[in-house]
C-alpha positions in Angstrom: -10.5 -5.4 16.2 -12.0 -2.0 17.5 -10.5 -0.4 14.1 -12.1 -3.1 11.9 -15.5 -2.5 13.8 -15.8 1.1 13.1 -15.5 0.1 8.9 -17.9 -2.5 9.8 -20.8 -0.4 10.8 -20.7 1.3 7.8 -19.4 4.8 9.6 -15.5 5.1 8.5 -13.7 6.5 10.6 -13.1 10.0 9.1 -12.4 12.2 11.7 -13.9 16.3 11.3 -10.9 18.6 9.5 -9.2 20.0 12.6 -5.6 20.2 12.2 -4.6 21.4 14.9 -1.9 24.4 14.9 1.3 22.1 14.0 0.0 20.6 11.3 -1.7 24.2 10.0 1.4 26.2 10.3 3.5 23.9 8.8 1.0 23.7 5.8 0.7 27.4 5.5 4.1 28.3 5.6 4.4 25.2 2.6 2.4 26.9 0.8 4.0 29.5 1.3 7.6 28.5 0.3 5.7 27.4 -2.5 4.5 30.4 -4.3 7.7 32.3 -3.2 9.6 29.2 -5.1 7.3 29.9 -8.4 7.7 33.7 -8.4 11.4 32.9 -8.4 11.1 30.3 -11.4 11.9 32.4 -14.2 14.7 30.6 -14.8 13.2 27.1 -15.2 12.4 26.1 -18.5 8.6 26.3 -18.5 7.2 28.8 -15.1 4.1 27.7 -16.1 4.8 24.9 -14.0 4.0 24.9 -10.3 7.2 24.5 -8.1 6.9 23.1 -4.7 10.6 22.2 -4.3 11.3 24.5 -1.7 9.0 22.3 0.6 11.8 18.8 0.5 14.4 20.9 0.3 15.9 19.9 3.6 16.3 17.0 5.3 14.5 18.8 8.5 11.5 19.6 5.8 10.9 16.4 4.5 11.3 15.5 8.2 8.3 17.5 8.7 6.5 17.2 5.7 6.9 13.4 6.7 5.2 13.7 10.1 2.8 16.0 9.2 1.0 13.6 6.5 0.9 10.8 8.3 -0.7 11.9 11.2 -3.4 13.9 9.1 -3.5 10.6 6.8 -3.2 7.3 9.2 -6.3 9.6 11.6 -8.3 8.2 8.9 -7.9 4.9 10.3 -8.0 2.0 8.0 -8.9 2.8 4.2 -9.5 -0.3 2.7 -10.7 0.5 -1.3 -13.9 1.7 -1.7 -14.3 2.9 1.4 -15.1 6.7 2.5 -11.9 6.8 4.3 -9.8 6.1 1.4 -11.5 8.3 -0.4 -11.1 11.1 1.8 -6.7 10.2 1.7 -7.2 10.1 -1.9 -8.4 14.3 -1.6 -5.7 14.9 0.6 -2.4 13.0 -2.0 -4.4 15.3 -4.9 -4.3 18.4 -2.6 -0.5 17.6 -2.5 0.6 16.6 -6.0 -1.3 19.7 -7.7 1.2 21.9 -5.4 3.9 19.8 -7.1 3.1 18.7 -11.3 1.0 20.4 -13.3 -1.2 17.3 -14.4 -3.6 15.8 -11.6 -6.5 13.6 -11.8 -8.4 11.0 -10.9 -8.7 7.5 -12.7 -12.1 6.4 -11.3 -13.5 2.8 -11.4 -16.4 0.7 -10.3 -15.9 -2.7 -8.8 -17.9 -5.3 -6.4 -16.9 -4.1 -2.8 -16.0 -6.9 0.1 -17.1 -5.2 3.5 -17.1 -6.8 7.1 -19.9 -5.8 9.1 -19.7 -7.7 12.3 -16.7 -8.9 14.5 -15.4 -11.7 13.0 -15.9 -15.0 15.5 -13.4 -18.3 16.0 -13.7 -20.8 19.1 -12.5 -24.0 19.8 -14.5 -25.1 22.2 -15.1 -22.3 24.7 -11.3 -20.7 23.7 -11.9 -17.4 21.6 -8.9 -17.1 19.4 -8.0 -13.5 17.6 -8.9 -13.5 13.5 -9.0 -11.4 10.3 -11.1 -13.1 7.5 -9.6 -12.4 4.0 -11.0 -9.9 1.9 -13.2 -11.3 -1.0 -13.6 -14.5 0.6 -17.3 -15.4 1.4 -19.0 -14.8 4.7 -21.2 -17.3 6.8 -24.7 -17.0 8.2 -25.4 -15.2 11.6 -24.8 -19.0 13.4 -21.9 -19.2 11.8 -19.8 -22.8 10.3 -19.6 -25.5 12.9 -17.7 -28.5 12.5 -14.3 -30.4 13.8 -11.1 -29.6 12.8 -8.6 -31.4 9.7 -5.3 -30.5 8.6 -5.9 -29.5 4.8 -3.3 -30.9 2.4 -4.8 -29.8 -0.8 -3.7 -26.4 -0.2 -0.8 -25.3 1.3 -1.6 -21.6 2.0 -4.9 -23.1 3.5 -3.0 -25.6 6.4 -6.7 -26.0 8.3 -10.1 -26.7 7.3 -13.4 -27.0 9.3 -15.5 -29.4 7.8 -18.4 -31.8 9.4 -18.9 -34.4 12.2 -19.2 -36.7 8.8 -17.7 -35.4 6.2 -14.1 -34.2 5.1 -15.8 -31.2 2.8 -14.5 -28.1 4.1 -16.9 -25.4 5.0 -14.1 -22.6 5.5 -10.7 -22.4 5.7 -7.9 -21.7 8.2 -4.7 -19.8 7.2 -1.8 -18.5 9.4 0.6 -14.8 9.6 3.1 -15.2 8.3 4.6 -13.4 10.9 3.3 -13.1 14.0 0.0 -12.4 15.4 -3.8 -12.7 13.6 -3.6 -10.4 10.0 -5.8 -10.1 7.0 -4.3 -11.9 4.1 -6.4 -10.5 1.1 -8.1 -14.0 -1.1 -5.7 -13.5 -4.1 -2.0 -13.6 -1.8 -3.7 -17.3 -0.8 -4.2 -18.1 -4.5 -7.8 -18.0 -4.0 -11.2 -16.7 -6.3 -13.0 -14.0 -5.1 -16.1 -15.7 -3.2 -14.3 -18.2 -2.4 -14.9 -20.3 0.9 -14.3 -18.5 4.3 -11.1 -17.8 5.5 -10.1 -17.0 8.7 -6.4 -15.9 9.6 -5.0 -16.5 13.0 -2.0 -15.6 14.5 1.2 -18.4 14.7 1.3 -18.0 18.6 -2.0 -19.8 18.0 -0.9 -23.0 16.3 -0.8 -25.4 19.4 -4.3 -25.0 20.0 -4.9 -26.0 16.8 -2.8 -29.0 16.7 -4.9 -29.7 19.8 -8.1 -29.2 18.1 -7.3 -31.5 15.3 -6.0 -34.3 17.8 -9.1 -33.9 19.9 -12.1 -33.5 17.7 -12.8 -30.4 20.0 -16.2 -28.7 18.2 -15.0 -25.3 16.0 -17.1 -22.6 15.3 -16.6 -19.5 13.0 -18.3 -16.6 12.2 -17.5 -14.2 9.2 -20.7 -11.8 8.8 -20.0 -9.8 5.0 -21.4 -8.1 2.0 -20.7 -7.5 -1.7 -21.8 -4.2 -3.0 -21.3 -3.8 -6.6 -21.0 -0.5 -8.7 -18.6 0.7 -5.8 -16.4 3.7 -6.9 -12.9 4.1 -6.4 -9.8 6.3 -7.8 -6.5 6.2 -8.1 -4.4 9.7 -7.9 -2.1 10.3 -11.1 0.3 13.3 -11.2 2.4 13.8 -14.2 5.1 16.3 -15.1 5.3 16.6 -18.6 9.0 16.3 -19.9 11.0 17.3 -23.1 10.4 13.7 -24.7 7.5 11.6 -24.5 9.5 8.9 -22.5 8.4 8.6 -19.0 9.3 7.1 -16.0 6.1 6.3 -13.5 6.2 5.6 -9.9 3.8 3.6 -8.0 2.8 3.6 -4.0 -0.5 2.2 -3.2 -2.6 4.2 -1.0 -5.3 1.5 0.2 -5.0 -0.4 3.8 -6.1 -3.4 4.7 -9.4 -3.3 6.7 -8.2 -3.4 10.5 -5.0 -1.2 9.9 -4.4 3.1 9.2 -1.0 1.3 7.2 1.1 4.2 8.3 4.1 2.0 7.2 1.9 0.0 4.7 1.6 2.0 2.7 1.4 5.7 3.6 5.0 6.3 4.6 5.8 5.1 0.9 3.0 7.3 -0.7 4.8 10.2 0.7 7.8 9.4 0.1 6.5 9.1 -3.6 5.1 12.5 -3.2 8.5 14.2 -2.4 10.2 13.0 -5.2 7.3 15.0 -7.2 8.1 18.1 -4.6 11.7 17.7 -5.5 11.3 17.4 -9.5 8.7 20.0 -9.5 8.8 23.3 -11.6 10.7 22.6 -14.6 10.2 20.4 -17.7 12.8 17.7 -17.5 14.4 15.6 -20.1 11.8 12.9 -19.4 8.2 12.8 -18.1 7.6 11.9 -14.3 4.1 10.3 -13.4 3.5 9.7 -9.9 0.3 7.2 -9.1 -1.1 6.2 -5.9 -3.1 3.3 -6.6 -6.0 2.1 -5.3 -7.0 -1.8 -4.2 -3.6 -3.1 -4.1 -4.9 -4.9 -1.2 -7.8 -6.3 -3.3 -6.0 -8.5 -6.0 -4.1 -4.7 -7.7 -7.6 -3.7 -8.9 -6.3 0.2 -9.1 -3.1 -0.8 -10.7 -4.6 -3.3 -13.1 -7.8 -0.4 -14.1 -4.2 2.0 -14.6 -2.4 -0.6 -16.7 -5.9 -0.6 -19.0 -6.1 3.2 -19.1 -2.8 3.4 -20.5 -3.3 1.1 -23.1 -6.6 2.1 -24.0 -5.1 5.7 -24.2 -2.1 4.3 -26.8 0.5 5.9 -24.3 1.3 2.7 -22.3 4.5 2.4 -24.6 5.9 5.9 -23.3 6.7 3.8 -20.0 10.1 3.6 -20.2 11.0 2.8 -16.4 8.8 1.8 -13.4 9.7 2.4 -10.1 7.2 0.8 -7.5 7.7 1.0 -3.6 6.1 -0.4 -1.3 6.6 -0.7 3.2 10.0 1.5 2.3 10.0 2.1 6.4 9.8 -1.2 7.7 14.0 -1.0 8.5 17.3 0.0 7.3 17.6 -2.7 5.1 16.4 -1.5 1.7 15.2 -4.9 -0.9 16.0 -4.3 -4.4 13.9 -6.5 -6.8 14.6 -5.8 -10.5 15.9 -8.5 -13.1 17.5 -5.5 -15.1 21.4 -6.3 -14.2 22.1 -2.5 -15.0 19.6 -0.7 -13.1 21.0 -2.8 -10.1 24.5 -1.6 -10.6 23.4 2.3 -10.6 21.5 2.1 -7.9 24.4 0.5 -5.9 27.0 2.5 -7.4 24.7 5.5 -6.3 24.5 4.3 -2.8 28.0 3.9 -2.4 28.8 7.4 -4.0 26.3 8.9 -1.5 27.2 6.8 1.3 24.0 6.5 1.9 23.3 4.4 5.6 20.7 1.8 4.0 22.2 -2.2 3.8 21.1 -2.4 0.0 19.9 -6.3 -1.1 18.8 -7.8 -4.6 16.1 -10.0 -3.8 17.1 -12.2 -7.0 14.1 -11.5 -8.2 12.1 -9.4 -11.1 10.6 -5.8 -10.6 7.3 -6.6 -11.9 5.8 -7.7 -8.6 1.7 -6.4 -7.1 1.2 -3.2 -8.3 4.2 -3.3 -11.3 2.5 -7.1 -12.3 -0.1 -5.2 -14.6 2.6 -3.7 -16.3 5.1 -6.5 -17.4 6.3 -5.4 -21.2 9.9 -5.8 -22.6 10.1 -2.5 -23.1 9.7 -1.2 -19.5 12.4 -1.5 -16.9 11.2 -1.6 -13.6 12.3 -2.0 -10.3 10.3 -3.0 -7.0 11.9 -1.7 -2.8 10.3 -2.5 0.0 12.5 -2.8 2.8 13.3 -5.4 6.3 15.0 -4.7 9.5 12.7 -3.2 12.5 9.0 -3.9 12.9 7.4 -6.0 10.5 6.6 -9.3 12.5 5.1 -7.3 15.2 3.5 -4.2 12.6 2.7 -5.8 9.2 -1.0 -5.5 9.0 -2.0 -5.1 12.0 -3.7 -2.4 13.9 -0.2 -1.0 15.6 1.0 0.0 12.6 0.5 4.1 13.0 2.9 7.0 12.5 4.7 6.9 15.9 6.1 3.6 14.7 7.7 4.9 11.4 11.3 5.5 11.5 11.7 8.9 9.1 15.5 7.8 8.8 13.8 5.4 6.1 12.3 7.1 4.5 15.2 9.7 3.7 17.4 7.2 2.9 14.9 5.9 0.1 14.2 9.3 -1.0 17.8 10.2 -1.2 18.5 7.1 -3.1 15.8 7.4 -5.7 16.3 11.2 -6.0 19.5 10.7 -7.4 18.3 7.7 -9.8 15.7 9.5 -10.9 18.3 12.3 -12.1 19.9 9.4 -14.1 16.9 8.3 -16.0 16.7 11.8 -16.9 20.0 11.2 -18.8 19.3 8.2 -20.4 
């Protein structure tokens, strides 16, 4: 909990801009192969265009490029939306796509802010058990809800609820990982309402005590101290490459972390994997427009991706959308998940990763590519396809205040970028 106190206090944990002489030399000679690149673009179609292409060129660069991010990212600590943390990685993901398209900003939003701002307390009896509340859900008073223990069948994300000595109305709830140890599972992924009753998460190693509690009658006690601050401001990053046609084809990685977590898996490893598919397109005006977005509050019921959805239709371009590509925890293994419902767009990308030979274990997950971030976006003309990926660390990572850069495999990464690199060149043709 040490990472969830410092957002608590109100004093993210933004750490001063010193680099250090890795990450500054690598950056400087970037830039560096970056301007050489654009004096050399006369042969692109527009050199108007930035070209930062030199900078993935190899897989030892996007090696580097790879390591180098994260660690000046994920020293942020957790960036949960709204807060100054997040803000800050939002600075840094503009910093990078203006080296790469020649279209940057910022789509800014207001919305009512959940913030912890105590350590979150659960005891049965004297035992102190480890807990996350969710995000959005409401807090309790300083003395916190005391009560007994009943299993809850009304809701079956919501197995336990502490109610009264005399009564069977709950006063908060109880959900479980679904992994392994304590996580917080944001209000909407329990199919709750924003304010809704507390919600405290604990870990599955915790479950007998529990079954205890219940059998005993043992006295509960939990403590969830929060605020809602409205007219909080936020921002999603959007990059776009303009192309020959008005048909584009927009990529989605969000950027926010749960509370107690620097998400160097979830979701910054993905967010820069987004970014060097920009590197790699950038500097010439290709048959299709690219837009690259890293949302915000993904982790808060899609709020950045749902604002993004709006803007586009507002702006009467959401139709250009011709394909969506959304990843999301793309270095969680070797085993790449395909979601899409779009039978064609499964057999490229599979004819793709045989031609490359690429070493990923590629799986349909059977199911649509319209899934958190891409949900906002569901229309028959857009094809879209959702990856996130299985195989090494989630049960002990996913949430959780381990998850930092050490812990990312960069063989993941490539293999996604190499992948989605090469479909990208056939939307081009389509």
């Amino acid at each position: 909990m040490k990472e969830a106190v410092k957002e608590m206090d109100g004093m993210s944990d933004i750490r001063a801009d010193n680099p250090g002489i890795t990450r500054r030399n690598f950056l400087r000679a970037a830039a560096g192969m970056a301007a050489a690149a654009g004096a050399l673009s006369g042969c692109k179609e527009d050199n108007t265009f930035p070209d930062s292409s030199a900078m993935v060129a190899s897989r030892e660069s996007r090696f580097e490029y790879l390591k180098v991010l994260l660690e000046e990212i994920c020293s942020l600590g957790p960036r949960p939306v709204g807060s100054r943390a997040h803000e800050h990685s939002v600075a840094i993901v503009r910093r990078e796509l203006e080296r790469a398209v020649p279209e940057v900003s910022l789509d800014t939003f207001e919305f009512e802010r959940w913030r912890l701002t105590a350590a979150p307390e659960l005891l049965i009896g004297d035992t102190r058990l480890e807990t996350f509340p969710s995000p959005g859900s409401r807090g309790t008073s300083a003395e916190g809800v005391q009560g007994v223990l009943r299993r809850n069948r009304g809701i079956e994300s919501l197995p336990y609820a502490i109610v009264g000595p005399d009564s069977d109305e709950p006063r908060a709830y109880i959900s479980l990982s679904g992994h392994g140890r304590a996580v917080p599972l944001p209000y909407c992924g329990l199919e709750q309402e924003v304010k809704c009753q507390p919600i405290f998460n604990i870990g599955r190693q915790d479950i007998p005590l529990l079954t205890e509690a219940v059998e005993s009658g043992a006295a509960v006690r939990a403590v969830s101290l929060v605020e809602f601050t409205q007219g909080v401001r936020t921002s999603n990053v959007i990059g776009h490459l303009p192309g020959q046609s008005r048909e584009e084809v927009v990529f989605l990685a969000h950027l926010d972390t749960v509370y107690d977590s620097p998400g160097a898996s979830d979701n910054t490893a993905s967010v820069i994997a987004m970014l060097m598919i920009a590197h790699a397109f950038s500097g010439a005006r290709n048959d299709k427009a690219l837009t690259f977005v890293a949302t915000t509050g993904k982790e808060y019921d899609e709020l950045g991706a749902v604002n993004y959805a709006r803007l586009r239709r507002e702006e009467g371009t959401f139709r250009d959308i011709r394909f969506l590509v959304n990843l999301d925890s793309v270095s969680w293994g070797p085993d790449l998940k395909i979601h899409t419902a779009d039978e064609d767009l499964l057999k490229i990308i599979l004819s793709i990763d045989s031609r490359l030979d690429i070493p990923v274990a590629l799986r349909w997950e059977g199911r649509d590519g319209f899934l958190l971030d891409a949900r906002p976006f569901r229309d028959d003309a857009i094809r879209a396809v959702y990856v996130d990926s299985e195989g090494y660390y989630p049960t002990r990572l996913w949430h959780r205040p381990e998850d930092v850069p050490r812990h990312v495999p960069a063989d993941c990464v490539e293999n996604w970028f190499q992948l989605f690199k090469e479909y990208t060149k056939w939307l081009m043709g389509l």
